[in-house]
C-alpha positions in Angstrom: -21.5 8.1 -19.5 -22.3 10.3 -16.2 -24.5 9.0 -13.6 -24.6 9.7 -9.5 -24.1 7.1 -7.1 -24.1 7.6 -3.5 -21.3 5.7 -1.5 -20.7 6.0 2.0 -18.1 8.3 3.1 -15.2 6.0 4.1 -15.5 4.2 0.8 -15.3 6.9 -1.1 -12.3 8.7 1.1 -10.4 5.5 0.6 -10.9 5.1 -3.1 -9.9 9.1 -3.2 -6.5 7.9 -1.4 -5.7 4.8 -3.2 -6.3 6.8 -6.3 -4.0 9.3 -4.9 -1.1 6.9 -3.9 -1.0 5.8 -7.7 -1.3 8.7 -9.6 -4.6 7.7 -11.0 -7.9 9.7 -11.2 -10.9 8.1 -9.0 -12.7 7.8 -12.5 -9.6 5.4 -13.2 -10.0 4.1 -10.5 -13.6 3.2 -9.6 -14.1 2.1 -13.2 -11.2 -0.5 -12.8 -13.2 -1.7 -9.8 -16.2 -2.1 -11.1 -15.0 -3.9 -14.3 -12.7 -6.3 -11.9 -16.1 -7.0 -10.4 -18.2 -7.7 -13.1 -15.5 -10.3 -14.9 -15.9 -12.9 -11.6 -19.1 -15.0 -12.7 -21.5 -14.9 -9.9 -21.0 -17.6 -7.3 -17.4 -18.2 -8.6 -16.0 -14.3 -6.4 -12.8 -14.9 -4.9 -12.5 -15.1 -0.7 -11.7 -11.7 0.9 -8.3 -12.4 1.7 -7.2 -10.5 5.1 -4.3 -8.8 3.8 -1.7 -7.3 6.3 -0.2 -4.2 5.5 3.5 -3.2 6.2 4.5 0.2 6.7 6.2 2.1 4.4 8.3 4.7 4.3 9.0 6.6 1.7 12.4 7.9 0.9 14.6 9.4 -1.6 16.1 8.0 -4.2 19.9 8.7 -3.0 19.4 7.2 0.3 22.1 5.2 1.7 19.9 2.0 1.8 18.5 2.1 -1.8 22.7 1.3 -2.7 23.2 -1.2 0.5 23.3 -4.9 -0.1 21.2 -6.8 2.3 24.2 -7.9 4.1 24.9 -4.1 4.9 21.4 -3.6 6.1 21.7 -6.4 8.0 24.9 -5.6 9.8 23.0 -1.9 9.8 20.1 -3.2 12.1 22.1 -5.5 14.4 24.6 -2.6 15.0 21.6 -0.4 16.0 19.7 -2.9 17.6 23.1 -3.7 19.9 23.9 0.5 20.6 20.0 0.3 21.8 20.8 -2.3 23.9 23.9 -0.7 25.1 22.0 2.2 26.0 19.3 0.5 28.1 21.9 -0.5 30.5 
């Protein structure tokens, strides 16, 4: 079924996006919303959590760090961390 609704700008951008990042339509989308919404019973809606987001970086697939262990990476960081140190001397 079509119908019109009128949503504020940054609402809509940010569903556009989102929908973007996962390869979804905003049809997809906004309908999984809306469904989400109506299965909470009124009065029983879950806390707005204040989520933090990490960046991420996308990369590709060969990369060097998508075949390190996470002792490489970790020796990877310190050894940049200590040339960045050696340079600010």
């Amino acid at each position: 079924m079509k119908t019109t609704i009128d949503l504020p700008d940054d609402l809509l951008r940010a569903v556009k996006i989102r929908a973007a990042q996962q390869g979804r339509t905003l049809r997809e989308l906004v309908s999984e919303y809306i469904a989400s919404g109506l299965a909470t019973p009124p009065g029983q809606e879950q806390p707005q959590r204040n989520a933090v987001a990490f960046p991420v970086i996308p990369t590709a697939a060969d990369a060097p760090l998508a075949t390190m262990t996470r002792a490489q990476i970790v020796a990877f960081e310190h050894e940049a961390l200590t040339e960045d140190d050696d340079d600010a001397r």
